[in-house]
N, CA, C and O atoms as a MOPAC input file, in Angstrom:
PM7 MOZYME 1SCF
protein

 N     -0.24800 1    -7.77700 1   -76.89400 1
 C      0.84300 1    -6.87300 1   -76.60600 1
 C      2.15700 1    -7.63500 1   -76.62400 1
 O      2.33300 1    -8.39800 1   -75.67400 1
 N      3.11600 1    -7.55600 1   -77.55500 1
 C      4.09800 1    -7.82700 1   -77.76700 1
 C      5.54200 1    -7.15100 1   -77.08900 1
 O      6.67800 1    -7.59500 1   -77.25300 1
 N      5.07600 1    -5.73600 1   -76.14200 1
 C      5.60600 1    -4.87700 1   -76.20700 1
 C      7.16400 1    -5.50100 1   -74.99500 1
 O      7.03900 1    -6.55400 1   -74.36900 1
 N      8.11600 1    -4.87500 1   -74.91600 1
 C      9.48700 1    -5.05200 1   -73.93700 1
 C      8.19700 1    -4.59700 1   -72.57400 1
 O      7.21900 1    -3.87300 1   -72.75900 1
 N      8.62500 1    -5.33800 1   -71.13500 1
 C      8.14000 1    -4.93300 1   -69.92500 1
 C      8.78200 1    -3.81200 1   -69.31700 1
 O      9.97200 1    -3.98000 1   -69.05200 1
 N      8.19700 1    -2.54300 1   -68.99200 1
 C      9.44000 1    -1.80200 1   -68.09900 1
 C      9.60000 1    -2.13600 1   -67.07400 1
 O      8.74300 1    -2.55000 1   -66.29300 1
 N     11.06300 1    -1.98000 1   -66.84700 1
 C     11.96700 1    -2.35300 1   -66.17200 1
 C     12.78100 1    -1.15900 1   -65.52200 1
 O     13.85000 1    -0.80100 1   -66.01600 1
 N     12.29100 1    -0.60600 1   -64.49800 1
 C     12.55700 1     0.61700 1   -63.77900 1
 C     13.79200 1     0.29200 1   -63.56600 1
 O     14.16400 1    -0.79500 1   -63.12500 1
 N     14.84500 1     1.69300 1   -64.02300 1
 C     16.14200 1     1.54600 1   -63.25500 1
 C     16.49400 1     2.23800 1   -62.33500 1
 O     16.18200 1     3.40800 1   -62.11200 1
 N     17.38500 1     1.32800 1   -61.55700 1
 C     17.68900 1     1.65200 1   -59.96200 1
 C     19.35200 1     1.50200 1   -59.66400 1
 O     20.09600 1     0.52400 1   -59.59600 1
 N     19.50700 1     2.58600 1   -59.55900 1
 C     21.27100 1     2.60400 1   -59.52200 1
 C     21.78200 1     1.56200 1   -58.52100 1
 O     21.19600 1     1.31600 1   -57.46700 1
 N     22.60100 1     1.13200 1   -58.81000 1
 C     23.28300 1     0.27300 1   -57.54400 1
 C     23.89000 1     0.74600 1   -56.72600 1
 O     24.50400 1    -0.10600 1   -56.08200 1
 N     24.10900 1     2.15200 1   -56.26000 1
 C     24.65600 1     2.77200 1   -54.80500 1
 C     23.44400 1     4.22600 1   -54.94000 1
 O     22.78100 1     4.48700 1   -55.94300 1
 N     23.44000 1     4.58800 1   -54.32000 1
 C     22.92300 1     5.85700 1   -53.48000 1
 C     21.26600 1     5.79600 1   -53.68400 1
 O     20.63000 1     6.81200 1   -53.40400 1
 N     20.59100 1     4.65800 1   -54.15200 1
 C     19.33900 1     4.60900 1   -54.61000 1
 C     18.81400 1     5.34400 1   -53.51200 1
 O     17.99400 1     6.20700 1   -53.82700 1
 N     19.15400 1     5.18800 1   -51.95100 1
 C     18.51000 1     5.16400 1   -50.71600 1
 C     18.55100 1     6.88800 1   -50.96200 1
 O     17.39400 1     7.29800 1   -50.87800 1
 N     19.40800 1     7.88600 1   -51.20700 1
 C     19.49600 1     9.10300 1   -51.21300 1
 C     18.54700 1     9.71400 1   -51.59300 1
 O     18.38200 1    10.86800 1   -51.19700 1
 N     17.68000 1     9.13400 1   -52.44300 1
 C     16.63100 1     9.85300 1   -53.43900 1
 C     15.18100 1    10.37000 1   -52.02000 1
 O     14.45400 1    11.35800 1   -51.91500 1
 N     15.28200 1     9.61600 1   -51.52400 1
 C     13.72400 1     9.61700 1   -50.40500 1
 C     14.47300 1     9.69800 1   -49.32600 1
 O     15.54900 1     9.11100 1   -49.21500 1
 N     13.79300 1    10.67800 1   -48.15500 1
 C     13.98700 1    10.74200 1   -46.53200 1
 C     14.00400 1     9.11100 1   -46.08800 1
 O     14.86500 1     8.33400 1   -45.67700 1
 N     12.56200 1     9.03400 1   -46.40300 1
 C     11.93500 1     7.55700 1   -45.62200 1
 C     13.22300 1     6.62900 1   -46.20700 1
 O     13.66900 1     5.77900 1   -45.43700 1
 N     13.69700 1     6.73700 1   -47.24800 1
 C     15.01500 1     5.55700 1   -47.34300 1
 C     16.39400 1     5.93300 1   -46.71700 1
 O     17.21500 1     5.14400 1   -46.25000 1
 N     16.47900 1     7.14100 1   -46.79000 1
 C     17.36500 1     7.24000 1   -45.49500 1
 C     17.36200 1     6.67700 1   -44.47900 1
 O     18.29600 1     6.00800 1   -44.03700 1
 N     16.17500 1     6.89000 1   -43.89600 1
 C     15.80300 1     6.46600 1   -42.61300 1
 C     16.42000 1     5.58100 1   -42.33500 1
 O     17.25400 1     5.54100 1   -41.43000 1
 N     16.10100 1     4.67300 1   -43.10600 1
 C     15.76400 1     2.97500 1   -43.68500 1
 C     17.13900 1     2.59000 1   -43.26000 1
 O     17.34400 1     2.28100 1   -42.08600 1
 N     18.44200 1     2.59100 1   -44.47100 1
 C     19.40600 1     2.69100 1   -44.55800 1
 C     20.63300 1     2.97000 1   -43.03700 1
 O     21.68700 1     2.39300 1   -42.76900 1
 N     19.62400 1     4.50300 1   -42.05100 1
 C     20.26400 1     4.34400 1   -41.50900 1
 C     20.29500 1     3.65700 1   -39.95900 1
 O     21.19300 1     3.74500 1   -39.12200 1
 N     18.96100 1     2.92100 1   -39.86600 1
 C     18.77600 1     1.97500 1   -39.30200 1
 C     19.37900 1     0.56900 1   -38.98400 1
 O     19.67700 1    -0.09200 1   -37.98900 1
 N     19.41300 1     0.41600 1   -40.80300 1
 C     20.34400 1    -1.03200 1   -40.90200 1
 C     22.25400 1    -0.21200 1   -40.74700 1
 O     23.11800 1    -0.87900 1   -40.18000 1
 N     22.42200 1     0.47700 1   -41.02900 1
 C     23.72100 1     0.93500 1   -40.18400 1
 C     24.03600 1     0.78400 1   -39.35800 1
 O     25.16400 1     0.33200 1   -39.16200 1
 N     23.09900 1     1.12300 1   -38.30700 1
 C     23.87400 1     0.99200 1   -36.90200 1
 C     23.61400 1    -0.33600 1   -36.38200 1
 O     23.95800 1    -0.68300 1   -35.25200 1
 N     23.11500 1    -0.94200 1   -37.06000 1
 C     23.31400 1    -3.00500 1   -36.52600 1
 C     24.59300 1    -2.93600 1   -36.65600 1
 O     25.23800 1    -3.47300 1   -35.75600 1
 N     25.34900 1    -2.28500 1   -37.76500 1
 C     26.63500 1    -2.83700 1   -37.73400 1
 C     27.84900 1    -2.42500 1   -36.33200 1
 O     28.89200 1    -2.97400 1   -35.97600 1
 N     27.31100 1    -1.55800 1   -35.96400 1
 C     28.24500 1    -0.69500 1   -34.67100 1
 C     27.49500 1    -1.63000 1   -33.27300 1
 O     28.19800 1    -1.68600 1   -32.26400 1
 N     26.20200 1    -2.29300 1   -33.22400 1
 C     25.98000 1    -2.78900 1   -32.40100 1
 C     26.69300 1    -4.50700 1   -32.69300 1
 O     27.17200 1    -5.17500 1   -31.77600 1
 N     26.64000 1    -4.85600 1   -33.76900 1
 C     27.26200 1    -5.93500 1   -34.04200 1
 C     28.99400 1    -6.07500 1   -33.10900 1
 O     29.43100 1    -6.94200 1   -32.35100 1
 N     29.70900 1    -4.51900 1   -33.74000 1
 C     30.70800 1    -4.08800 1   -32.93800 1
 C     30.86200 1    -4.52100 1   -31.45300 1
 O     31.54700 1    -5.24400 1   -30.73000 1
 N     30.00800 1    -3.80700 1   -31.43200 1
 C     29.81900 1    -3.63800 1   -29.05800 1
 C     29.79500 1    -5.35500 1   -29.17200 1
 O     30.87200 1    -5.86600 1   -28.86300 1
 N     28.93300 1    -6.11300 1   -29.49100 1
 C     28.61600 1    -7.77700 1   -29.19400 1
 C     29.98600 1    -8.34700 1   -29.38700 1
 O     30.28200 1    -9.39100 1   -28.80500 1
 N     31.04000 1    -7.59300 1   -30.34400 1
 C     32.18100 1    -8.18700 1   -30.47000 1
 C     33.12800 1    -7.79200 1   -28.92200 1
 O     33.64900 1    -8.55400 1   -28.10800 1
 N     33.07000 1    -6.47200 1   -28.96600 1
 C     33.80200 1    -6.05100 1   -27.87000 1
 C     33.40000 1    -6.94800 1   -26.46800 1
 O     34.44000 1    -7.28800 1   -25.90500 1
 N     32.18400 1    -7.41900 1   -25.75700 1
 C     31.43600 1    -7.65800 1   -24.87600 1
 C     32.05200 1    -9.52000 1   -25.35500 1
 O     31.74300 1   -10.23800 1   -24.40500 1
 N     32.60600 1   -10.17500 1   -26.22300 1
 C     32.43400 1   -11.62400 1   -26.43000 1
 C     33.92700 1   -11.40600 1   -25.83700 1
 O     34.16500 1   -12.09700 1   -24.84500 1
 N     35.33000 1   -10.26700 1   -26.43600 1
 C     36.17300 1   -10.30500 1   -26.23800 1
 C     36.61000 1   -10.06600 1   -24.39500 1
 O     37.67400 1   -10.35400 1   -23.84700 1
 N     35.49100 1    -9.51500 1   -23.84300 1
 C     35.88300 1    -9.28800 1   -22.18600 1
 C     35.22300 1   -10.53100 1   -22.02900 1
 O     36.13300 1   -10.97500 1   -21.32800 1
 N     34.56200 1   -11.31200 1   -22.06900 1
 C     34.03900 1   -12.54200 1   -21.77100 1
 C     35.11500 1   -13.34100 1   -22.18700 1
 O     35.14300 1   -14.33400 1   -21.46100 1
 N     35.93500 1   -13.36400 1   -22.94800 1
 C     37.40000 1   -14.20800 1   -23.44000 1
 C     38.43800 1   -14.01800 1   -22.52400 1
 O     39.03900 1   -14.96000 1   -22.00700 1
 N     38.74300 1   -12.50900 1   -22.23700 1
 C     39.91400 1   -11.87600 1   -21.06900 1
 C     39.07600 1   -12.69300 1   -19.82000 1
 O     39.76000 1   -13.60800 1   -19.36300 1
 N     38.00200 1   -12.57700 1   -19.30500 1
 C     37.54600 1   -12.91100 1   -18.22500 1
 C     38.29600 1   -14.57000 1   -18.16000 1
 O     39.26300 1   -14.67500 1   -17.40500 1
 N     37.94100 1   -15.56500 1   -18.78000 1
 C     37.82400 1   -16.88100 1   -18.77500 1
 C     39.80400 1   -16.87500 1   -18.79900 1
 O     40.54300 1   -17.75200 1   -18.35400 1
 N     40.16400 1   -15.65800 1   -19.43100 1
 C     42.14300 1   -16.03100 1   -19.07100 1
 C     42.39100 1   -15.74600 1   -17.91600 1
 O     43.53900 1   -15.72500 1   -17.47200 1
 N     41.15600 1   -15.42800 1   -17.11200 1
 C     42.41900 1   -14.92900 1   -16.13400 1
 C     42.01300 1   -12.72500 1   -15.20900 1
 O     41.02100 1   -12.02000 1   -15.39600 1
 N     42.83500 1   -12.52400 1   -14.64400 1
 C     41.95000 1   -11.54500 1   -13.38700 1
 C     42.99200 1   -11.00200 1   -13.98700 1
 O     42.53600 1    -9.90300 1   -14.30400 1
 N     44.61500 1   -11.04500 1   -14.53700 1
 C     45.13900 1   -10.10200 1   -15.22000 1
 C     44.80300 1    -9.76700 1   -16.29200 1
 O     44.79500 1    -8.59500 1   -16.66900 1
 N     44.37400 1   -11.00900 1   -17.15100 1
 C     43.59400 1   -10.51000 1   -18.73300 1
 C     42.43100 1    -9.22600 1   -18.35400 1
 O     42.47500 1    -8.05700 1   -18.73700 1
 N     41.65400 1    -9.72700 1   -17.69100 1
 C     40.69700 1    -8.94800 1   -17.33600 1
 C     41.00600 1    -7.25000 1   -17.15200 1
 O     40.72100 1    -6.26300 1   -17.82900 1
 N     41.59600 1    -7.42700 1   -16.12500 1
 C     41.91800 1    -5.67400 1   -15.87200 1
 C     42.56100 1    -5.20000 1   -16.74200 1
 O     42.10200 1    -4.14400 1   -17.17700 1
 N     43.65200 1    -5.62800 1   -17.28500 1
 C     44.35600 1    -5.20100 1   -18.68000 1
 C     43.30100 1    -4.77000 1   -19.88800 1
 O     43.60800 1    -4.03900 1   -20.82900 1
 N     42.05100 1    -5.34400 1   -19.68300 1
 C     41.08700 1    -5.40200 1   -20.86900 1
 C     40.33300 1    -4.19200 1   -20.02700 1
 O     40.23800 1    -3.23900 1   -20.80000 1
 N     39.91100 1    -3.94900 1   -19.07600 1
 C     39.05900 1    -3.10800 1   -18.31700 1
 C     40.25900 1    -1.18000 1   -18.36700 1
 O     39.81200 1    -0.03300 1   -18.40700 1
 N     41.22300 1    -1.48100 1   -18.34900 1
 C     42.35200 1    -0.40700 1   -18.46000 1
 C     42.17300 1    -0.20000 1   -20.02700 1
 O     42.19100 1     0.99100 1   -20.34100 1
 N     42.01800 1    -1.01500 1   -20.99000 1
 C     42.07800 1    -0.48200 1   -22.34700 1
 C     40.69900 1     0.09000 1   -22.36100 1
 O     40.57300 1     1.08900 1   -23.07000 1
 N     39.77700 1    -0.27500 1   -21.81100 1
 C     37.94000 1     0.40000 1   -21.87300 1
 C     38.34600 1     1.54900 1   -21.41000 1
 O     37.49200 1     2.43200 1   -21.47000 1
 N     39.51200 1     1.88900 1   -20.90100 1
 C     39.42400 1     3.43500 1   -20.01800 1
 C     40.11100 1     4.40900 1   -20.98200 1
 O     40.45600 1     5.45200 1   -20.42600 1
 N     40.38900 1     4.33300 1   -22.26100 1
 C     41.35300 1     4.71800 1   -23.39300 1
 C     40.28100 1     5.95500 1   -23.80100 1
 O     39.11600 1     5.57300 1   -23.90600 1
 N     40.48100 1     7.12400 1   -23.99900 1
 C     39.48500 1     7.81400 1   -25.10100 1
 C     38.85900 1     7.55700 1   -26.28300 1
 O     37.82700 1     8.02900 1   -26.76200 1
 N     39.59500 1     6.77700 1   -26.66800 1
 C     39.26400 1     5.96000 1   -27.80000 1
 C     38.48500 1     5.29000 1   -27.88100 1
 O     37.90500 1     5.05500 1   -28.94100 1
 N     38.10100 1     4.52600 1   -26.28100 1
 C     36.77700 1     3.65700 1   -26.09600 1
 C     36.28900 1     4.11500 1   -26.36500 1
 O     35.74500 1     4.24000 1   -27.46200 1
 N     36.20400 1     5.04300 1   -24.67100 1
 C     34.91900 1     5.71600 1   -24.46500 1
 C     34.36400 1     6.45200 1   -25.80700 1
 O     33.15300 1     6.53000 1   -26.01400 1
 N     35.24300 1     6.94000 1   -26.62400 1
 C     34.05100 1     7.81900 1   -27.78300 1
 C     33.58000 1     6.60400 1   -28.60700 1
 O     32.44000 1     6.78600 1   -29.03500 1
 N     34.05600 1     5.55300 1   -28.91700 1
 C     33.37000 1     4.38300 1   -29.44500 1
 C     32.41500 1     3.62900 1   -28.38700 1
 O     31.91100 1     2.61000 1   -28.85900 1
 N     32.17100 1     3.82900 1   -27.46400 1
 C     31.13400 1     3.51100 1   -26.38000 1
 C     29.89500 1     4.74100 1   -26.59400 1
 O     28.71400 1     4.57600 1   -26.29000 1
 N     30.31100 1     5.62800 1   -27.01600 1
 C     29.74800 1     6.98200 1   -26.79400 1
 C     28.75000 1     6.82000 1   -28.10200 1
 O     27.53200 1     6.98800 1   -28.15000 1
 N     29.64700 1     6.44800 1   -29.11800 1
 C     28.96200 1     6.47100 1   -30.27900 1
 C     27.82100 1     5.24100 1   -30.19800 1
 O     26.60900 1     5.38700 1   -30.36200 1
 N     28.37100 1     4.27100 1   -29.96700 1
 C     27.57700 1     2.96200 1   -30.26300 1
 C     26.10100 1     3.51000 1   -28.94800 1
 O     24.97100 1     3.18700 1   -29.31700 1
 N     26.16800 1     4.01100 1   -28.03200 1
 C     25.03000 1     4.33400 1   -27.53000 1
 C     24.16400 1     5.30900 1   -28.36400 1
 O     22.94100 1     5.25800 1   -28.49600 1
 N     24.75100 1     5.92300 1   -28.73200 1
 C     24.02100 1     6.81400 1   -29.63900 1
 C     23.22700 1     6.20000 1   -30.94300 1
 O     22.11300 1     6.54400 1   -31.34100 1
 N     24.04200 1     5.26300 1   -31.46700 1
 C     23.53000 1     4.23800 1   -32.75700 1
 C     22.40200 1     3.35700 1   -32.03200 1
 O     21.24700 1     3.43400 1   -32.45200 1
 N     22.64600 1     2.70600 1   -31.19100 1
 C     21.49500 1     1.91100 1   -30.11300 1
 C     20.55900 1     2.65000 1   -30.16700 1
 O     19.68100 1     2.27400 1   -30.94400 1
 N     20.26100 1     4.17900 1   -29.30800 1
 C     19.20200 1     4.49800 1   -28.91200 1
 C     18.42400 1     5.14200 1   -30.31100 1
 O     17.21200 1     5.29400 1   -30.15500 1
 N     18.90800 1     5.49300 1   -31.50000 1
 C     18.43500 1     5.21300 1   -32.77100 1
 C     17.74700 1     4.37100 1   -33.18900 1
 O     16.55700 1     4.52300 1   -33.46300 1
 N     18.47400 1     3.19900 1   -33.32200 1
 C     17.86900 1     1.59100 1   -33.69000 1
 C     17.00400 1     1.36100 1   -32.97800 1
 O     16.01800 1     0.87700 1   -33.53500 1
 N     16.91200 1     1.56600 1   -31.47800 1
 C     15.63600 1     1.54600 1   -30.88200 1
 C     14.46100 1     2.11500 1   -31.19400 1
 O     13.45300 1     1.53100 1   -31.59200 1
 N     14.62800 1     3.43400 1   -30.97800 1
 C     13.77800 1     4.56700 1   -31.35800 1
 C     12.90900 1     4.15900 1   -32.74400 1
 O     11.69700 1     3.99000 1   -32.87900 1
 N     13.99600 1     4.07000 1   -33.70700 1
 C     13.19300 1     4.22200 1   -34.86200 1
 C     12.30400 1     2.83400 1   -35.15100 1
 O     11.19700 1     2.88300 1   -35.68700 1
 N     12.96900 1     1.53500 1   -34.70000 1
 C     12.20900 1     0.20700 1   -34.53200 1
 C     10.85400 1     0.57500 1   -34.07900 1
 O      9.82900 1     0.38500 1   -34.73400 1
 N     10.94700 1     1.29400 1   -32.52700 1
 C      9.75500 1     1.30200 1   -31.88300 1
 C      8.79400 1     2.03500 1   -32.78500 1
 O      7.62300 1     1.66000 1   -32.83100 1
 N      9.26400 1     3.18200 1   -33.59500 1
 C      8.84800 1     3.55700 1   -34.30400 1
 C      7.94000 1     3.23600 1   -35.19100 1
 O      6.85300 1     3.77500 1   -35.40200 1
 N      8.53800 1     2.13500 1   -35.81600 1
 C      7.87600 1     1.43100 1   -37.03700 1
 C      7.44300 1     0.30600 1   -36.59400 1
 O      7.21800 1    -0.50400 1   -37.49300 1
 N      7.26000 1    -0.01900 1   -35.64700 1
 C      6.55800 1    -1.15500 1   -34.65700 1
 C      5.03500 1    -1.60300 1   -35.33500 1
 O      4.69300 1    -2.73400 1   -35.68000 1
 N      4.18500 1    -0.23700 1   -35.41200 1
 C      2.92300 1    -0.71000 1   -35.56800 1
 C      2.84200 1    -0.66700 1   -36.79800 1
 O      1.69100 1    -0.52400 1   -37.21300 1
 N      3.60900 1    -0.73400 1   -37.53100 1
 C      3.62500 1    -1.06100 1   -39.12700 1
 C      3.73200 1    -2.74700 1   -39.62400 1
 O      3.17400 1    -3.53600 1   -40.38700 1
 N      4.87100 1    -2.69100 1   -38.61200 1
 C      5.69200 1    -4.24800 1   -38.58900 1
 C      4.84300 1    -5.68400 1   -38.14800 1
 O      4.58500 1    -6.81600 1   -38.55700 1
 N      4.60600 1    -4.72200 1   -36.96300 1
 C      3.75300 1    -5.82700 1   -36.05800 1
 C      1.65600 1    -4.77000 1   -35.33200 1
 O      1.23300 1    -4.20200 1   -34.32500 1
 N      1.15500 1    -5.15900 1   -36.71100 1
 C     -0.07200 1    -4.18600 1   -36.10700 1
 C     -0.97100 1    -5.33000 1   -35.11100 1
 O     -1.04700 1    -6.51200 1   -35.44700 1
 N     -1.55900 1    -4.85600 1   -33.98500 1
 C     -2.48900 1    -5.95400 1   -33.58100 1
 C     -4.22900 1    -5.47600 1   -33.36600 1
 O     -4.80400 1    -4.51400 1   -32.85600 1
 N     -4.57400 1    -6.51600 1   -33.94300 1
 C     -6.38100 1    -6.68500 1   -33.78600 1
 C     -6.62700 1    -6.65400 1   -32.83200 1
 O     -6.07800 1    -7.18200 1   -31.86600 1
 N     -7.33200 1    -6.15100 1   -32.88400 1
 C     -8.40000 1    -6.07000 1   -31.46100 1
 C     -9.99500 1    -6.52300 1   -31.58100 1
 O    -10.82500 1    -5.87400 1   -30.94300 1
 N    -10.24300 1    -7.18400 1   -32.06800 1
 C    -12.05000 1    -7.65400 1   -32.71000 1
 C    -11.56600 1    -7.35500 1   -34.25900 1
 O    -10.73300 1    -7.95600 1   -34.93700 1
 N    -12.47200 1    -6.09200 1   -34.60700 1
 C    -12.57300 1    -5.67900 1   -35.95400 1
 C    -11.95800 1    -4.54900 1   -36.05900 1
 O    -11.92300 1    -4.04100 1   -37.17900 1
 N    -11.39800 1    -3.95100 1   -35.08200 1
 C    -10.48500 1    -2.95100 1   -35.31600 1
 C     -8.96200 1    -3.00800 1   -34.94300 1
 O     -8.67100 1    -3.79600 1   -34.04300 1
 N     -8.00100 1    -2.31300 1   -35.48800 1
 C     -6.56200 1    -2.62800 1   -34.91900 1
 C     -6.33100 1    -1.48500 1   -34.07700 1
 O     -6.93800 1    -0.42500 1   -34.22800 1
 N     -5.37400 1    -1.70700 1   -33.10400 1
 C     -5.07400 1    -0.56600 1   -32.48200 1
 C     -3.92500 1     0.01700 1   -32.57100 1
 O     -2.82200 1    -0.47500 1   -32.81200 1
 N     -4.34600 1     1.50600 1   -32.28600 1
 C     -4.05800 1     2.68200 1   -32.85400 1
 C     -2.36800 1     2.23900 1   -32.73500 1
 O     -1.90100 1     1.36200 1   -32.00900 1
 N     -1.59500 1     3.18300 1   -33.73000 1
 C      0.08800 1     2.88000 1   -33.47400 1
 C      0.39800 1     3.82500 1   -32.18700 1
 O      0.97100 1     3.24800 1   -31.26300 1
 N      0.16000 1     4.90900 1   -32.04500 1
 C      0.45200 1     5.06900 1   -30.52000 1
 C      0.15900 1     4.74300 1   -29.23800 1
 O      0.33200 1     5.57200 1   -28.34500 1
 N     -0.36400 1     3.38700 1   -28.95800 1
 C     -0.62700 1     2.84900 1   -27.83500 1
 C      0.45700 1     1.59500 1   -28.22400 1
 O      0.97400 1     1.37900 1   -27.12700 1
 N      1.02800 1     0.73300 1   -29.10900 1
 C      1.84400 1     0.01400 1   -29.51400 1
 C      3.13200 1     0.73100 1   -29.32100 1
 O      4.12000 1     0.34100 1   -28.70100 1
 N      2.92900 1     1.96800 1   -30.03000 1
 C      4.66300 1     2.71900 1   -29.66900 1
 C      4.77800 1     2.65500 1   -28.12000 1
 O      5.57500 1     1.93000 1   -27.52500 1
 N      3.94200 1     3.44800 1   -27.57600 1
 C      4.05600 1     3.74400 1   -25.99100 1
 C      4.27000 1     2.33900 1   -25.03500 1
 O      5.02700 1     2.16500 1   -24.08000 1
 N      3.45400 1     1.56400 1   -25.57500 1
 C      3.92000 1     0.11400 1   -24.64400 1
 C      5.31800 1    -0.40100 1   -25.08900 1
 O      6.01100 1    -1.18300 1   -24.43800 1
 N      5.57900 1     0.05400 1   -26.08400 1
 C      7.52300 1    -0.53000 1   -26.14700 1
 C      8.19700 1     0.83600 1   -25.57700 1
 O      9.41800 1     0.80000 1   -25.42000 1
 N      7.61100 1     1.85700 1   -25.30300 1
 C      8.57500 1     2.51300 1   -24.72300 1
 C      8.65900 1     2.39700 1   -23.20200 1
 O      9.62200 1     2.49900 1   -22.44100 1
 N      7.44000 1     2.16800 1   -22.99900 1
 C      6.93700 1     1.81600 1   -21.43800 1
 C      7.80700 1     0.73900 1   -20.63500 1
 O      8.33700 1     0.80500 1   -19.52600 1
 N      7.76400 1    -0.28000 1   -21.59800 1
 C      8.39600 1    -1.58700 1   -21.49000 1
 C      9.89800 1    -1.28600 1   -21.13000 1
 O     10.50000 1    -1.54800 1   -20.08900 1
 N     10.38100 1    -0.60500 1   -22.38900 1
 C     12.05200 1    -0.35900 1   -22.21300 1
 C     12.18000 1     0.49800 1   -21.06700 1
 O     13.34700 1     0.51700 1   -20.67600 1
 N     11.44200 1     1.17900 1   -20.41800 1
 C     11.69300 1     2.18400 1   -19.51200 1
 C     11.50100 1     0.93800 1   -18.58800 1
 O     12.64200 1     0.57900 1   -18.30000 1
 N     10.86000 1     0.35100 1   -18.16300 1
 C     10.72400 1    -0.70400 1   -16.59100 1
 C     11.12800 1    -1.57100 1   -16.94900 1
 O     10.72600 1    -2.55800 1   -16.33200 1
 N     12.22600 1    -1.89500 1   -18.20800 1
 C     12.75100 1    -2.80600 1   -18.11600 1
 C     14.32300 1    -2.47100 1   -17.93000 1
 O     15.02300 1    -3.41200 1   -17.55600 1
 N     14.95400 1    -1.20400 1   -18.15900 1
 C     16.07600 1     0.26400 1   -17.98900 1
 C     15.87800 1     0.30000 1   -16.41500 1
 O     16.66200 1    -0.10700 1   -15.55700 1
 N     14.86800 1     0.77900 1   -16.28200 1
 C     15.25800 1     0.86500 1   -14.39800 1
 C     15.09100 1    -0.37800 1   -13.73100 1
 O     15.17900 1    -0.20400 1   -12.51500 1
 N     14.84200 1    -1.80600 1   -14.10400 1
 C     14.78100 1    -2.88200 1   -12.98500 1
 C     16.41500 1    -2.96100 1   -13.26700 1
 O     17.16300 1    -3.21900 1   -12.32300 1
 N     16.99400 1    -2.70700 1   -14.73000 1
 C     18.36300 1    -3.59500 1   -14.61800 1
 C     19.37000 1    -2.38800 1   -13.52800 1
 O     20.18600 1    -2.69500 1   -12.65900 1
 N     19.02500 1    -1.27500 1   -13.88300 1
 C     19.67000 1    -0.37000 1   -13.22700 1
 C     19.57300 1    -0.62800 1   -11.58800 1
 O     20.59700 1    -0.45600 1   -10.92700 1
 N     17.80100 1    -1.22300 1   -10.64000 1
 C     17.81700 1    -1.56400 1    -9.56900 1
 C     18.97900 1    -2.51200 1    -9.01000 1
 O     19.64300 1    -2.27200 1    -8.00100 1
 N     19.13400 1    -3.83900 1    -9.99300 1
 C     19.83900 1    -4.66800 1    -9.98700 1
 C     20.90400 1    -4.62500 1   -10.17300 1
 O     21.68500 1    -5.56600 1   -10.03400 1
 N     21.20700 1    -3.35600 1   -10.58200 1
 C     23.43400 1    -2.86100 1   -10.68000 1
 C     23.19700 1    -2.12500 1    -9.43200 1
 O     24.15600 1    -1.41700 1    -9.12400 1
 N     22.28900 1    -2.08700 1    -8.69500 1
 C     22.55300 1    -0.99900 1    -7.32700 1
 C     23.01800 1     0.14700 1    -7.60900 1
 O     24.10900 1     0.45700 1    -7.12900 1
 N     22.36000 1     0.99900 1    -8.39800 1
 C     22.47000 1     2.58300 1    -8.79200 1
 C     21.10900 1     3.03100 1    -8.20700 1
 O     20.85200 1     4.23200 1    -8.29500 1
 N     20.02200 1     2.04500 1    -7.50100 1
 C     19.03500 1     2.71700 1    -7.03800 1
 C     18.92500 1     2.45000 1    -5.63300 1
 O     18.04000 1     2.99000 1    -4.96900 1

């Protein structure tokens, strides 16, 4: 066989549009970028902190802007996504043996949700909201 190999073509933007499951995909790796965000915001009050108790509140008065809060609002919303759908695809990612059989993906989902839940209310014990 002498023949050319095919060579499937794949557009270089909207490939992800064609399938749900690449949506998904796509919009998973999205919201790293809005959490990337928050890690920026959270390095910059750790910067005001180290200037100083006026930097600080000046930085704690701009968190009180509408503008935050709906960019606080959002980025929780992108988080509990990225979570969700991770945990989601958990037992795909990471399946575990058990002898000769693996176990089932909903006992893997449920222990990361389990987890995030007693690991959500110890930090919450520890801010004294309980």
């Amino acid at each position: 066989m002498t023949g050319k190999p095919y060579i499937r073509d794949v557009p270089r933007f909207g490939w992800f549009l064609r399938q749900p499951r690449y949506m998904r995909y796509m919009a998973r790796e999205v919201t790293c970028l809005f959490i990337g965000a928050y890690a920026v915001v959270l390095l910059v009050a750790l910067q005001r902190l180290a200037e100083g108790r006026q930097a600080y509140e000046a930085f704690l008065q701009a968190l009180a802007s509408p503008v935050s809060m709906v960019f606080h609002l959002v980025v929780l919303v992108f988080a509990l996504y990225h979570t969700t759908s991770w945990f989601n695809v958990t037992p795909k990612a990471m399946p575990i043996q058990a002898g000769e059989d693996f176990l089932p993906g909903a006992i893997i989902v449920g222990a990361h949700y389990a987890a995030w839940l007693i690991v959500s209310v110890a930090l919450l014990f520890l801010a004294g909201v309980f």
